[in-house]
Steps between C-alpha positions, in 0.01 A plus 500: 500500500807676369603833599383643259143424484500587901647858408182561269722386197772711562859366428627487813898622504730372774883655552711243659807616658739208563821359446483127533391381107337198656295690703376765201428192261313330762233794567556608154368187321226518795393839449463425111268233530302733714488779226726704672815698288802531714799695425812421757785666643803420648596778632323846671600768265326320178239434781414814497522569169266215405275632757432840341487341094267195614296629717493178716158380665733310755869459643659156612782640689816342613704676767807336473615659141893549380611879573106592593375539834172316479340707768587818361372401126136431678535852668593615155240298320211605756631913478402454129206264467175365654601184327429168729831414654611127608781398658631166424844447703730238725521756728190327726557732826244657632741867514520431122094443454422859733741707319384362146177622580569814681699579160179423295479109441145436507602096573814326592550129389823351610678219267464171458134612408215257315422684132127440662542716781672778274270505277168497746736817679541647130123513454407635840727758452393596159087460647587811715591687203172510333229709651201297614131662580470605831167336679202703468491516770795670626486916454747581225681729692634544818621757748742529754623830608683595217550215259211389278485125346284438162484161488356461148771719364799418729571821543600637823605835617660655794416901594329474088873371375492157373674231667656257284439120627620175364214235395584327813516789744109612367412160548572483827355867540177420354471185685539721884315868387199260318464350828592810704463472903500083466752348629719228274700271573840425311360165346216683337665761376798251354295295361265813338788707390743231387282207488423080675884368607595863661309469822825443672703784365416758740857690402314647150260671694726647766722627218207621226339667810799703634532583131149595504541707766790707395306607170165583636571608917646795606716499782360592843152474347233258615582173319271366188567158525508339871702180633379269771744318610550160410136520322471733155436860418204683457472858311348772664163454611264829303 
């Protein structure tokens, strides 16, 4: 299936931001045979300037860039868009991987990488983008305190002022208020939010939770989302 046809026959556009020519040709040619367009940079400035005239459904995102501070440009990139964020560097360390994501990666994949496992990260990330049917079973909306959570819509709003979330940082949302009061465990939520081959990644959900956290709690207020140690996190029991 290309991508294409698994984004309900939209065109799928990627930005890659990277230096090394081998590197762009290589996902390049592979993102082409998978119906993706891709438009590249070298460099953070046209970056961003690519990133406001295309309108990308997905960034590939070196960090180690001539005269750009890779970290920054994902700060920069996030502070503008929703857009899914990947970032595809040498630097393998696991500092590197925590601040990525606290600056808004929504996946880190260090170098050398398989074009398989880039591409299965691609589409996961892209999956939390569109907006799937909550169960039927699941009440539409929920309450806690004051932040309410429309799952159908995505919408969410803190003290009746909406609170803007990435696709990932809903996902993971949706995933703890739909089960509200139930404890989950990293794996599940890994491999519910980001998806099978995660489970061991517990880092994401630290970071997307703390991030959570900051835009929905209010300091010295009872918590909505609760850590056991060394288990999950559970949100607020009704």
């Amino acid at each position: 299936m290309s991508a294409a046809s698994a984004l309900d026959g939209v065109v799928t556009r990627a930005l890659i931001v990277e230096d090394d020519p081998n590197i762009v040709d290589l996902i390049r040619a592979n993102l082409a045979v998978r119906g993706f367009d891709a438009v590249v940079s070298s460099d953070g400035t046209r970056a961003l300037q690519l990133l406001e005239v295309e309108q990308p459904d997905i960034v590939l995102l070196d960090l180690m860039l001539p005269e750009a501070d890779g970290l920054e440009l994902c700060r920069e990139i996030r502070e503008r868009s929703s857009v899914g964020i990947i970032v595809v560097s040498a630097r393998g360390g696991e500092r590197d991987k925590v601040t990525a994501l606290n600056m808004g990666a929504d996946d880190y994949l260090t170098k050398p990488f398989s074009i398989e496992e880039l591409l299965a990260r691609i589409m996961a990330t892209l999956r939390r983008s569109r907006t799937p049917t909550p169960p039927a079973q699941l009440a539409p909306v929920v309450r806690a305190g004051d932040v309410v959570i429309d799952l159908a819509s995505q919408q969410v709003t803190r003290a009746g002022e909406p609170v803007h979330l990435t696709p990932t940082e809903f996902a993971l949302l949706r995933e703890l208020a739909s089960q509200r009061g139930k404890l989950l465990t990293h794996a599940h939520l890994l491999r519910r939010v980001w998806g099978h081959g995660y489970e061991t990644e517990t880092e994401y959900v630290r970071v997307y939770v703390r991030r959570l956290r900051v835009k929905l709690e209010t300091p010295g207020a009872a918590p909505l989302i609760l850590t056991q140690p060394r288990a999950g996190y559970r949100f607020v029991p009704e």
